[in-house]
C-alpha positions as semicolon CSV with decimal commas, in nm:
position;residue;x (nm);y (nm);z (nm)
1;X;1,549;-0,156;-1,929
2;X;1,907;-0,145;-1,854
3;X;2,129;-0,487;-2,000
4;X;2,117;-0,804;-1,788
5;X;2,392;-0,812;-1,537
6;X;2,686;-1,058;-1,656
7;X;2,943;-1,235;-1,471
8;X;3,247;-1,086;-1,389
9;X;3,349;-0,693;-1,388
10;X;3,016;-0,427;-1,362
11;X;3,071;-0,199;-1,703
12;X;3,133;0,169;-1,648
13;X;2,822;0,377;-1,563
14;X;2,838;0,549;-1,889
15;X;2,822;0,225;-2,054
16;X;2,537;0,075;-1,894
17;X;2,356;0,405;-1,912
18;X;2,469;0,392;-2,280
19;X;2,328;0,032;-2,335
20;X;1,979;0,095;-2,159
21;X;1,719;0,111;-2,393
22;X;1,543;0,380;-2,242
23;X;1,140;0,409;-2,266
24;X;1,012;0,782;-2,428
25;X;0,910;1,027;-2,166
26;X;0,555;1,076;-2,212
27;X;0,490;0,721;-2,171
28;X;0,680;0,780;-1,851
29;X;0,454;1,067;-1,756
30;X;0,137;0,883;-1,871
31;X;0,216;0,554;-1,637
32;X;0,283;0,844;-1,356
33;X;-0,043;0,995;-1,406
34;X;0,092;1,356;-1,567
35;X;-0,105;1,480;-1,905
36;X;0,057;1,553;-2,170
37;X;-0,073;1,893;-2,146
38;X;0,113;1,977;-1,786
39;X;0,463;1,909;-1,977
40;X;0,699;2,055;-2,176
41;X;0,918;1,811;-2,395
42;X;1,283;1,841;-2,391
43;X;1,330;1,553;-2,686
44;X;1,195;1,206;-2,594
45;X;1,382;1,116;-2,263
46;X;1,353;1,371;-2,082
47;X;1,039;1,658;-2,008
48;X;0,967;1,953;-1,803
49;X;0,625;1,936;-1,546
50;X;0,408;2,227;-1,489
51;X;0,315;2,316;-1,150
52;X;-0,074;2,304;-1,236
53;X;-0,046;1,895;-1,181
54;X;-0,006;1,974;-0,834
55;X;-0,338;2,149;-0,852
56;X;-0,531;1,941;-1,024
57;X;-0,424;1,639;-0,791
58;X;-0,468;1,908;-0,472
59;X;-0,718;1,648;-0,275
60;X;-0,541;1,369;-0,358
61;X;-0,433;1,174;-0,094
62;X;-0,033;1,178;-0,023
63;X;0,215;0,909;-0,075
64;X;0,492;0,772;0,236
65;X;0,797;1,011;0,196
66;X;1,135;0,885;0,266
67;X;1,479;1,066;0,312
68;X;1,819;0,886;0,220
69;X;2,082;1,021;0,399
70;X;2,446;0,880;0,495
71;X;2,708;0,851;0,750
72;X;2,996;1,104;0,740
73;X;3,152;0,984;0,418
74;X;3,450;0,942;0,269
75;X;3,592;1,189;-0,045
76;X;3,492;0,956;-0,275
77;X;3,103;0,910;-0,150
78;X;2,922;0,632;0,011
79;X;2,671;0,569;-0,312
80;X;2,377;0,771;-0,112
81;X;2,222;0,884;-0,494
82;X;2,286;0,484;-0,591
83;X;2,120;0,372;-0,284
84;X;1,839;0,590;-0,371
85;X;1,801;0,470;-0,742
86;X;1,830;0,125;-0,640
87;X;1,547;0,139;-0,347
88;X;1,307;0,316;-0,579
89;X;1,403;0,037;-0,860
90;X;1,351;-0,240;-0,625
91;X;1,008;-0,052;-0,487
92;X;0,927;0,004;-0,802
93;X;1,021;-0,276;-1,099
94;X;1,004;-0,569;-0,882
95;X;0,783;-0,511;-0,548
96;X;0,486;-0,317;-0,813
97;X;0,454;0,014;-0,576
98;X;0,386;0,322;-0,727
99;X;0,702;0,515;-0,649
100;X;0,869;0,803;-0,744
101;X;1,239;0,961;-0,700
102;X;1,309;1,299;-0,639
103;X;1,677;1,400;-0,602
104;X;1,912;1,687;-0,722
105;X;2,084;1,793;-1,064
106;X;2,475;1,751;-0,975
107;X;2,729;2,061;-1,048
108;X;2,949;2,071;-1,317
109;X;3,221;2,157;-1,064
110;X;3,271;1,788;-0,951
111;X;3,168;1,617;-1,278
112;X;3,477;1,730;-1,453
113;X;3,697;1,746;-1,132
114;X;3,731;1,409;-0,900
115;X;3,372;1,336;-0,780
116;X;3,206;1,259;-1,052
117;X;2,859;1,239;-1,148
118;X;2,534;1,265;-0,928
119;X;2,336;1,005;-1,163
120;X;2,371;0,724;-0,960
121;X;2,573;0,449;-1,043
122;X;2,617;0,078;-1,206
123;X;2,262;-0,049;-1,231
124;X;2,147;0,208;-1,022
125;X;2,161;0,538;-1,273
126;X;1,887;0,801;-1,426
127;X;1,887;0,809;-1,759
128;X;1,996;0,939;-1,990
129;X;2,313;0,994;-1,763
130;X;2,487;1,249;-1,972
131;X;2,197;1,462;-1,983
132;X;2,159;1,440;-1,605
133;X;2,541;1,508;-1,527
134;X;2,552;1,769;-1,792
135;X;2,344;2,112;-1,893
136;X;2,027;1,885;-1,831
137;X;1,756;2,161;-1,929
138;X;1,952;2,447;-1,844
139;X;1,837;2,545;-1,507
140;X;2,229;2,589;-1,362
141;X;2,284;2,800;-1,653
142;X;1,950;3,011;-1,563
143;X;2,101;3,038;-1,191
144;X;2,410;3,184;-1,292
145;X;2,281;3,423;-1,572
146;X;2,019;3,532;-1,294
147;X;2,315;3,608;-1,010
148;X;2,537;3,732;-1,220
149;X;2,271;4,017;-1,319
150;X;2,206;4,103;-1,008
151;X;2,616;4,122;-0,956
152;X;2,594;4,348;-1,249
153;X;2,292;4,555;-1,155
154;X;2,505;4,596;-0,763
155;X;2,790;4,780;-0,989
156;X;2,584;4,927;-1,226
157;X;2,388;5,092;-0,970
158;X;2,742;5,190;-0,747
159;X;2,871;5,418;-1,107
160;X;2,592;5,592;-1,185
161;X;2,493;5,701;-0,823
162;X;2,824;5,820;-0,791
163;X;2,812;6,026;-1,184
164;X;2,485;6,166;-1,226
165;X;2,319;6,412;-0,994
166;X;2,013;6,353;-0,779
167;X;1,778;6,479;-1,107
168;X;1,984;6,332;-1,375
169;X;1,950;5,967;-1,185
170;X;1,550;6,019;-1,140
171;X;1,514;6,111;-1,546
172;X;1,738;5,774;-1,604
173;X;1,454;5,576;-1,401
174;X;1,190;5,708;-1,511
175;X;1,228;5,861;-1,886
176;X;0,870;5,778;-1,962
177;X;0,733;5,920;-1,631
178;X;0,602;5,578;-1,611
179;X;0,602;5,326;-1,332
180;X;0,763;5,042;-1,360
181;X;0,624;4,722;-1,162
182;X;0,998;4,694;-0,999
183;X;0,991;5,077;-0,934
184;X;0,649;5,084;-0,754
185;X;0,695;4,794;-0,515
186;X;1,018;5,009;-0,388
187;X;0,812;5,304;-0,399
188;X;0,506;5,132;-0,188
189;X;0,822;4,983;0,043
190;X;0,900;5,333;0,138
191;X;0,511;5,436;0,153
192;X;0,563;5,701;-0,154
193;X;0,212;5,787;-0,323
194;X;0,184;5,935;-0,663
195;X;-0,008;5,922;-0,982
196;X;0,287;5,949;-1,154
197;X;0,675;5,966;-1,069
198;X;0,698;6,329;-1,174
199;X;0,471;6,374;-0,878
200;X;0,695;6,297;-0,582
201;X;0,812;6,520;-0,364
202;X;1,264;6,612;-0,406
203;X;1,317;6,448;-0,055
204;X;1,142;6,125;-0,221
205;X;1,288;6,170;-0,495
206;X;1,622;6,083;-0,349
207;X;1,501;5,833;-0,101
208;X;1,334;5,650;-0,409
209;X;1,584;5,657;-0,633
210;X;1,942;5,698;-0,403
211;X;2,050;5,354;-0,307
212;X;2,376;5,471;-0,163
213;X;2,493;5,127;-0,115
214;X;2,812;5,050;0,081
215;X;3,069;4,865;-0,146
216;X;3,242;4,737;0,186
217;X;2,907;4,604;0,241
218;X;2,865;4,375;-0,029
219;X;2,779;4,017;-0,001
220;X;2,702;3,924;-0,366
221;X;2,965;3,772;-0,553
222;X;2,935;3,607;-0,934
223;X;2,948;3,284;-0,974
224;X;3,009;3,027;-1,235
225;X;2,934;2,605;-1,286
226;X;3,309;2,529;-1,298
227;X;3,556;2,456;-1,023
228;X;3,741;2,721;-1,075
229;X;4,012;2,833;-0,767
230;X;4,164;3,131;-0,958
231;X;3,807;3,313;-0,934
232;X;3,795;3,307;-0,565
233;X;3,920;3,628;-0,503
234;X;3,912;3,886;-0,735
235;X;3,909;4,269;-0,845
236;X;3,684;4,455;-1,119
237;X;3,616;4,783;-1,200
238;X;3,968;4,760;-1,341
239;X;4,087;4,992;-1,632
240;X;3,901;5,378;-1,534
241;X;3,637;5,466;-1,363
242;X;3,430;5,657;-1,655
243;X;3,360;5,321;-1,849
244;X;3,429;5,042;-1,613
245;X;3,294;5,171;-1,323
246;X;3,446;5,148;-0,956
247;X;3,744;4,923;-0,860
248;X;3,612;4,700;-0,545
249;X;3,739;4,310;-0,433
250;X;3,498;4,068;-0,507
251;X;3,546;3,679;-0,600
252;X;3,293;3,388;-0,745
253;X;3,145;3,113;-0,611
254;X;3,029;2,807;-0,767
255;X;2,660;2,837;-0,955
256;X;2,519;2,589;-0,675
257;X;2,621;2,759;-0,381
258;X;2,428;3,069;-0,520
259;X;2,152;3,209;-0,334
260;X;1,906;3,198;-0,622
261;X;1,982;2,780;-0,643
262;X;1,887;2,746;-0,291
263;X;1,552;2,969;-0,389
264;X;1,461;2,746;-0,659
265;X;1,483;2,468;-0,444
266;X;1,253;2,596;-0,139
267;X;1,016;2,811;-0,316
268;X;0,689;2,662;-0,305
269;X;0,567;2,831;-0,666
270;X;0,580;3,118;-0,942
271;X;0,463;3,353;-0,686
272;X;0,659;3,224;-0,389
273;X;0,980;3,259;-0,634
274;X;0,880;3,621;-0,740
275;X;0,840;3,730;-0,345
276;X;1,180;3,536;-0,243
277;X;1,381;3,665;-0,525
278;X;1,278;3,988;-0,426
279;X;1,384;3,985;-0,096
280;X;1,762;3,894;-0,143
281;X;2,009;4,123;0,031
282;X;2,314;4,259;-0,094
283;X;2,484;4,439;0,110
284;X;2,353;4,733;0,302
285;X;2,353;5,116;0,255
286;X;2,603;5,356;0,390
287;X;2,342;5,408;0,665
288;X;2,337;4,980;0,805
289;X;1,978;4,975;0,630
290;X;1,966;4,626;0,385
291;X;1,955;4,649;0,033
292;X;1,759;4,451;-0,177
293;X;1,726;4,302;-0,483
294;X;1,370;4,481;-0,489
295;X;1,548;4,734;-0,460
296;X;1,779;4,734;-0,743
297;X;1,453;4,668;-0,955
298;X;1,585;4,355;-1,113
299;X;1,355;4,122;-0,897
300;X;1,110;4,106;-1,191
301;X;1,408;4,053;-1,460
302;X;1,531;3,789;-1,261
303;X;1,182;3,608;-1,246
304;X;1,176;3,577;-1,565
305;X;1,524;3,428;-1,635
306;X;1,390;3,103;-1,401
307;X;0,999;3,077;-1,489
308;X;1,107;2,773;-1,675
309;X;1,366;2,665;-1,444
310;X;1,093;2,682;-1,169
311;X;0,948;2,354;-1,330
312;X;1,079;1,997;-1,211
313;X;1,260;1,792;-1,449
314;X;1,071;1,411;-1,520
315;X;1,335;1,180;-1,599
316;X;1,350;0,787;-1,570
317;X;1,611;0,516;-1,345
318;X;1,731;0,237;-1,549
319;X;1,436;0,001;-1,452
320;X;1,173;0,256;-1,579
321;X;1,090;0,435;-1,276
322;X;0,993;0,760;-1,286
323;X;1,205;1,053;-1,124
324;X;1,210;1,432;-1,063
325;X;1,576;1,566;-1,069
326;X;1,566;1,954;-0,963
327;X;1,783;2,212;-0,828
328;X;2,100;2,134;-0,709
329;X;2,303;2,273;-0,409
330;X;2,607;2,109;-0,182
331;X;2,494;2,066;0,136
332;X;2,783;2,197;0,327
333;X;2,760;2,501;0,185
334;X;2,332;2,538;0,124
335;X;2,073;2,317;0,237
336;X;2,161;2,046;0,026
337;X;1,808;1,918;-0,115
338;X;1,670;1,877;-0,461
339;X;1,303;2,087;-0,483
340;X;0,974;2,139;-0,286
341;X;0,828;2,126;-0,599
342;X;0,945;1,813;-0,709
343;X;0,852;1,640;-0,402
344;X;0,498;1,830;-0,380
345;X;0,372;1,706;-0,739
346;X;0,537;1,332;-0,637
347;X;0,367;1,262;-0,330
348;X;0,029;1,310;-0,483
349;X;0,152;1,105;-0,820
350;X;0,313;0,834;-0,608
351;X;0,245;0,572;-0,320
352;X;0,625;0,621;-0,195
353;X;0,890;0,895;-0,266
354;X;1,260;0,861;-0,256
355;X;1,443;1,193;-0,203
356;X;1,802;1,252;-0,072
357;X;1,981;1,488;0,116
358;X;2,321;1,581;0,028
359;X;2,611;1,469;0,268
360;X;2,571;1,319;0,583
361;X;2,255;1,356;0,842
362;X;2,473;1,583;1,084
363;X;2,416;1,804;0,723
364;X;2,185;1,749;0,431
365;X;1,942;1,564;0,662
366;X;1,925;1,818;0,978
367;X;1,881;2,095;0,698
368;X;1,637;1,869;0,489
369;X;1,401;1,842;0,849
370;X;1,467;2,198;0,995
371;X;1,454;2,406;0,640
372;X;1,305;2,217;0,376
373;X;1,030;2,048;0,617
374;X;0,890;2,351;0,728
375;X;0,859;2,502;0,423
376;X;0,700;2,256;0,227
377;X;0,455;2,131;0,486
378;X;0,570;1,783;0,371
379;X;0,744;1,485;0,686
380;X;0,895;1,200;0,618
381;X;0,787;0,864;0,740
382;X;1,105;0,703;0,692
383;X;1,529;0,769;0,698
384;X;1,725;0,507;0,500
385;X;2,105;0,548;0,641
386;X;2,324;0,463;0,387
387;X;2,695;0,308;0,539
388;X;2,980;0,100;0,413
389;X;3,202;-0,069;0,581
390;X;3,535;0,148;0,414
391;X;3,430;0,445;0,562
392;X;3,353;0,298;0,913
393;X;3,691;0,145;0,886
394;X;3,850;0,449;0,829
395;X;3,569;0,633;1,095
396;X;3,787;0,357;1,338
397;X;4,160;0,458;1,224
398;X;4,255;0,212;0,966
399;X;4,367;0,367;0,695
400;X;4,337;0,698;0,502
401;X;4,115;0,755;0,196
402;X;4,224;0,971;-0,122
403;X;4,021;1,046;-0,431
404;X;4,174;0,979;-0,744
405;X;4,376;0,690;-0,528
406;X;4,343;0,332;-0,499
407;X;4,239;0,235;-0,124
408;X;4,480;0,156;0,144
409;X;4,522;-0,234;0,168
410;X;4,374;-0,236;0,526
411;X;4,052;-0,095;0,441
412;X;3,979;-0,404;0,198
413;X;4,087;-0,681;0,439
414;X;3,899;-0,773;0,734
415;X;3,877;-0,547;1,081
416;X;3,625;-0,584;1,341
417;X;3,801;-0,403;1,557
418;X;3,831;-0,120;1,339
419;X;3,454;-0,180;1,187
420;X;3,335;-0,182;1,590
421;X;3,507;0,177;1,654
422;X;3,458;0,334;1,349
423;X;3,071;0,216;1,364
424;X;3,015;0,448;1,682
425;X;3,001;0,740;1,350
426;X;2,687;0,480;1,235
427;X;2,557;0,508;1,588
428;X;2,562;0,897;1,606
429;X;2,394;0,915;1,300
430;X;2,115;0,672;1,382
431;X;2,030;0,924;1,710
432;X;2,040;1,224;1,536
433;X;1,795;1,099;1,294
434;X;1,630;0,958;1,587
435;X;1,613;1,320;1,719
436;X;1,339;1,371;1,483
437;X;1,089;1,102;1,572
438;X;1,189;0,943;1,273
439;X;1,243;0,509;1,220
440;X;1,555;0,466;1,053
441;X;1,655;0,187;0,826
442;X;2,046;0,153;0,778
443;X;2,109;0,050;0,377
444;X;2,518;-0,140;0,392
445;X;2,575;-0,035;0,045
446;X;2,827;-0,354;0,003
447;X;3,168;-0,376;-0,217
448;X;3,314;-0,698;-0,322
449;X;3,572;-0,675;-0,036
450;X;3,365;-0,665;0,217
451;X;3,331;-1,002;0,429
452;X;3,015;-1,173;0,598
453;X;3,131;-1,109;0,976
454;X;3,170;-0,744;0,919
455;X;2,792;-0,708;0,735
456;X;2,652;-0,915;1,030
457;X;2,874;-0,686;1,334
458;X;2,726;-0,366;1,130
459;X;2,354;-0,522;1,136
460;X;2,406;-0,573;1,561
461;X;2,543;-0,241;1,613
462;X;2,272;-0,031;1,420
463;X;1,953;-0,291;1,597
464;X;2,164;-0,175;1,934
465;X;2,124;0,179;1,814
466;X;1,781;0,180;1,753
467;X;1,777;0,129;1,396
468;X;1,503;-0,035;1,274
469;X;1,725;-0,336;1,094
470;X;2,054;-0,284;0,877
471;X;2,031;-0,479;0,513
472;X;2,329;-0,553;0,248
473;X;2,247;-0,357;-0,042
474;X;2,398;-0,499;-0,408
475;X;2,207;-0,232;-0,631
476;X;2,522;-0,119;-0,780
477;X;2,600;-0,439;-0,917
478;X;2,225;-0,598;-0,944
479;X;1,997;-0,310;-1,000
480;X;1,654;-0,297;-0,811
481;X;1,692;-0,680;-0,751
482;X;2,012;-0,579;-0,534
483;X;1,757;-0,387;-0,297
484;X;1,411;-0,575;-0,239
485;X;1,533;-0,674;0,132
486;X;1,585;-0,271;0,201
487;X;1,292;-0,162;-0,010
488;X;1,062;-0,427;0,196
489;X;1,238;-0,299;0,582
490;X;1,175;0,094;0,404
491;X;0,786;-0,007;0,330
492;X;0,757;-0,191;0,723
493;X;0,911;0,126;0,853
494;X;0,676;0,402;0,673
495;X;0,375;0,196;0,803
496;X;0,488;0,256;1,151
497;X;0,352;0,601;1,270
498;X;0,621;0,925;1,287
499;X;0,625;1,128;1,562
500;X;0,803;1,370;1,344
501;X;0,951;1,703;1,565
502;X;1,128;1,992;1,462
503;X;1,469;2,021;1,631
504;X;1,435;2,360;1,741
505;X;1,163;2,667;1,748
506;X;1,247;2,936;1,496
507;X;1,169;3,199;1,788
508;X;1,470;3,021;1,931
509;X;1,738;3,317;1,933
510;X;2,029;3,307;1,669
511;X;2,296;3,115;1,910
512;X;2,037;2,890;2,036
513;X;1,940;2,757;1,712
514;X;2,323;2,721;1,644
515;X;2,421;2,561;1,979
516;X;2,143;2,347;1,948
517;X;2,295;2,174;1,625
518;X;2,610;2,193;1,771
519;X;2,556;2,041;2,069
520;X;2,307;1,762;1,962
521;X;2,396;1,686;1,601
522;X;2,757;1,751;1,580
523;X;2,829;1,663;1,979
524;X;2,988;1,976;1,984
525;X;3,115;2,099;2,385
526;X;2,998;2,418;2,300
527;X;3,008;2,707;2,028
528;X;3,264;3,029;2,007
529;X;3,193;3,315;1,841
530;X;3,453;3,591;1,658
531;X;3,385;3,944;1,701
532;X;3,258;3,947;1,357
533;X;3,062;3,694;1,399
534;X;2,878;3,864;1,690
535;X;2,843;4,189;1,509
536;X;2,629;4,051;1,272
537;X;2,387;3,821;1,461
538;X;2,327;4,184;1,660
539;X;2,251;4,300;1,368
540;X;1,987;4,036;1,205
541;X;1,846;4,059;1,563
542;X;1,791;4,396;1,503
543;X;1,723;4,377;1,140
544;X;1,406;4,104;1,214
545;X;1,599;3,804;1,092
546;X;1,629;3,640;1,441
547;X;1,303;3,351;1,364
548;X;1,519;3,223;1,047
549;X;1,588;2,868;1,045
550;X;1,979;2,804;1,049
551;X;2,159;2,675;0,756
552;X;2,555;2,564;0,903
553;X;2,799;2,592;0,638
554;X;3,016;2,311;0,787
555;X;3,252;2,061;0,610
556;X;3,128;1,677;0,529
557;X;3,411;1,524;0,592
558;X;3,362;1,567;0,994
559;X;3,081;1,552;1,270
560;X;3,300;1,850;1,338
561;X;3,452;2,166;1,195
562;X;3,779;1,990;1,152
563;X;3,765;1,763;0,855
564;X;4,032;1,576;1,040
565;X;3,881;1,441;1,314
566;X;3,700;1,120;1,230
567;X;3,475;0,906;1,402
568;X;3,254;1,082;1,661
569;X;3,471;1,338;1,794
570;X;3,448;1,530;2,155
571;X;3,498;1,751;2,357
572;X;3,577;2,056;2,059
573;X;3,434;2,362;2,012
574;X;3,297;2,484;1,746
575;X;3,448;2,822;1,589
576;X;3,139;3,058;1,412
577;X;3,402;3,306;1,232
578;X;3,105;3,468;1,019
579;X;2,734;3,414;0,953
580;X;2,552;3,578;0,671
581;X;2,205;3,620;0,575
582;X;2,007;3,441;0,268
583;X;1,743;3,627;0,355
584;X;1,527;3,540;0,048
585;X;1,634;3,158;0,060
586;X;1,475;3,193;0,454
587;X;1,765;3,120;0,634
588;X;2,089;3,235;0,786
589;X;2,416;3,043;0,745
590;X;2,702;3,056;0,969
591;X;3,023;2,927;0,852
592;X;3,195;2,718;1,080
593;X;3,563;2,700;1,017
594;X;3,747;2,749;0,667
595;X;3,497;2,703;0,399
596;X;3,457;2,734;0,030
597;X;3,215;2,820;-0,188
598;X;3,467;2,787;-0,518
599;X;3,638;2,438;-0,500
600;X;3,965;2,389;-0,718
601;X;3,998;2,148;-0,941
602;X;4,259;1,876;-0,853
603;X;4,610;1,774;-1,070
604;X;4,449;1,518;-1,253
605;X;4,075;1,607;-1,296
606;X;3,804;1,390;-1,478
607;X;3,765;1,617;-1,788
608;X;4,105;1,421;-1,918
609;X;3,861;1,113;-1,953
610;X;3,561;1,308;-2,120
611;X;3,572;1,344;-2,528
612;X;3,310;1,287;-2,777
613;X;3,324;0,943;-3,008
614;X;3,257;1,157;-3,386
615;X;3,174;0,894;-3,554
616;X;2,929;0,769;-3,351
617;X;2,835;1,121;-3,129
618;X;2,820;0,904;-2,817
619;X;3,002;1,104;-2,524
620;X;3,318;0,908;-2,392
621;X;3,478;0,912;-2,016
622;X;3,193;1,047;-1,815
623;X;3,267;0,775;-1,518
């Protein structure tokens, strides 16, 4: 339990993470209902689950599932993950429900740049905090070992087509005259029968074994867990072709924004993962035909590297609450959800899950209903909107928010006038979750600045909306006890029935799908395409990708494109100036705009905090 609240300033997060005394992980698990034979200990605070629970529970009866999602926020967050600890505290240590949190393992990339941490925050954290912000159990590292072999396999491959003759390539394959599990799937792909690989006809030979990729082609770049702007665009191959292959332009991205995190996060088990991983496209041959990462034969290898990532990580809040944390991408550049998994095995352990979708509802939340949703089978009964009353201020005009800076005078002193226009970006986001036959409860995640009239104008103006009530939050500063009035309006709403509805069909075309989120989530006035752009939504037509869901790689900052234009915005257009295919995620993701997949890290980044107390081996700085 974490230390009593005292009057006066709220600690640092590390320090009241630091001076909770934290209860051991299997008697976690065992108050949860998990055996001690369905996990895998990672020391006593923290525990991998095997999928099997969600087997043996299979007829159980499900728990209410409930999505915290935000307003468009500010740089510096609106305390959506904080919200979520706190209602699952208050659910959970002080109104006696069996609940559960589910919710993502942060990046490394904003931990050590100007972000911070995803753990929460004040009295509102998982534990242990440094675990959670840092490697955890490993699974970013087994993301970016597992994309960066398929990067390697891509250039592998490109040399030795290009050096070894048609016969020379097939005796590299197959030395043993053996098949390989990797080589026979491509060989049943391309309906080639034989006993044995010596068997197959020359002409099969080379179809089998010839990739003839297109290095103009290429989609696939590395990626590493760092915020890192110097990678974005870069060359290998560098230094002769006979030993370091061919020189090509490439870049990285950051570890989350990697196809294979977004994998882990919708596939629905070992065999879903295999079948997905598989079916990852690189690039395409010289011919417009896709390559895969079947293919390549490194599906299988790359299997392997995330078996144990596959499993959900059990973890605890501050108040002793259970809590999944699993996969981890951004939401304006994936679908922005922690894993089906995770929230499969909690609804049948718990009466009520808390999950959380990254960003605002125009982003994480559309994605969470139209991708994650219909995978997983699973539909929430609630949305908890998390707002404060800085953003809306600054949603309104009043002045300008800057991480790493203090705020602007005017958005700590009283403005109703500025509250009342900025709250119209409340409003939008009520409908659009609205769109989905959802109730929505509005959480006013409250800082000491903020005054009585402006709570009370927010409360009028999200009842107005639709909103099934709007209720101060003080979790940061109080813990659970900071949340009971939300937690009770979140357990009134889930007892009222959903009439839950997709947003679109997936046999929708491509533009349909993304003129439909433009036009009803974003308010968009309509949706231009570049020529490139066009080329390839011809071509996933053509290729069968056409009934994917749509993933829009979008900034946060904005209902719009423009991370400038605040409030509700109208009348723009939105630019599509590429879209590309995650084909074994199950979606396809046009970017809207300029956006990155490698932030930078800013001039004075969090890691100058971070150092290690070696006396004591207690981790200083982290927030």
């Amino acid at each position: 339990m974490a230390a009593k609240v005292k009057a006066g300033k709220v600690p640092s997060d590390i320090v009241i993470a630091q001076a909770c005394k934290m209860t051991p992980i299997a008697r976690i698990a065992e108050d949860a209902g998990i055996l001690p034979e369905e996990m895998e200990f990672y020391g006593n605070y923290k525990a991998k689950v095997h999928l099997e629970v969600r087997d043996r529970l299979a007829k159980k009866s499900q728990g209410k599932y409930i999505d915290v999602t935000a307003i468009t926020p500010t740089p510096l967050g609106e305390g959506k993950t904080t919200t979520t600890v706190g209602l699952s505290q208050a659910m959970g240590a002080h109104l006696k429900r069996r609940v559960f949190t589910c919710i993502r393992q942060p990046s490394m990339g904003p931990t050590f740049g100007i972000k911070g941490g995803a753990a929460g925050g004040g009295y509102s954290q998982i534990v242990p905090m440094e675990d959670f912000n840092l490697h955890l159990t490993g699974d970013i590292h087994a993301v970016s070992v597992a994309h960066n072999l398929l990067a390697a396999a891509i250039d592998s491959r490109i040399m030795h087509e290009r050096q070894l003759s048609d016969r020379g390539l097939f005796r590299a394959l197959f030395p043993k005259d053996e098949w390989t599990p990797s080589l026979l799937r491509r060989a049943q792909k391309l309906g080639i029968k034989a006993r044995k690989p010596s068997e197959i006809g020359e002409e099969d030979r080379e179809k089998l074994c010839r990739l003839d990729i297109d290095p103009f082609s290429l989609t696939w770049n590395r990626v590493v867990d760092i915020s890192d702007r110097a990678l974005r665009e870069i060359v290998v191959g560098l230094g002769g072709k006979k030993d370091n292959g061919y020189p090509r332009e490439t870049g990285f991205d950051i570890s989350v924004a990697s196809e294979i995190m977004a994998i882990l996060a919708l596939a629905t088990g070992m065999s879903d993962l295999r079948e997905r991983l598989g079916r990852i496209v690189i690039g395409t041959d010289r011919r417009g035909s896709p390559v895969s990462a079947e293919d390549l034969g490194v599906a299988g290898a790359l299997t392997v590297l995330m078996k144990d990532a596959m499993l959900p990580n059990l973890m605890q809040t501050l108040e002793g609450t259970p809590a999944f944390v699993h996969a981890g991408p951004f939401a304006n550049i994936a679908h922005g959800n922690n894993s089906i998994v995770a929230d499969q095995i909690a609804v049948k352990l718990a009466d009520y899950v808390v999950t959380e979708s990254g960003f605002g509802a125009d982003i994480g939340m559309e994605k969470f209903m139209n991708i994650k949703c219909r995978i997983s089978g699973l539909t929430p009964n609630c949305v908890v909107l998390v707002a404060t009353v800085r953003a809306l201020k600054m949603h309104g005009g009043c002045g300008r928010v800057v991480a790493g800076k203090p705020l602007p005078p005017e958005l700590v002193e009283e403005n109703l006038s500025a509250l009342e226009k900025g709250a119209a970006n409340m409003v939008k986001h009520i409908q659009t979750a609205r769109l989905f036959g959802v109730p929505v409860v509005v959480a006013i995640n409250t800082f000491s600045t903020d005054t009585k009239n402006e709570v009370e104008l927010l409360r009028k103006l999200a009842a107005q909306a639709g909103a099934e009530g709007a209720y101060r939050c003080e979790h940061w500063a109080r813990g659970g006890a900071g949340a009971i009035e939300l937690a009770e309006a979140v357990i009134a709403a889930c007892d009222k029935k959903s009439e839950f509805k997709f947003l679109y069909p997936l046999d929708s075309t491509i533009k349909q799908k993304i003129e439909t989120i433009a036009t009803r989530v974003y308010g968009a006035a309509g949706v231009d395409y570049v020529p490139e752009a066009e080329a390839k939504i011809a071509l996933y037509e053509k290729l069968g990708y056409g009934k994917l869901p749509i993933c829009m790689a979008k900034t946060h900052l904005s209902l719009s494109h423009n991370p400038a234009l605040k409030g509700v915005p109208t009348g723009f257009r939105v630019p599509v100036r590429d879209i590309r295919a995650s084909v074994g995620a199950g979606f396809l993701y046009p970017l809207l705009g300029d956006m990155r997949t490698m932030p930078g890290l800013p001039s004075r980044p969090a890691f100058y905090d971070v150092d290690l107390d070696l006396k004591s081996g207690k981790i200083l700085g982290l927030f």
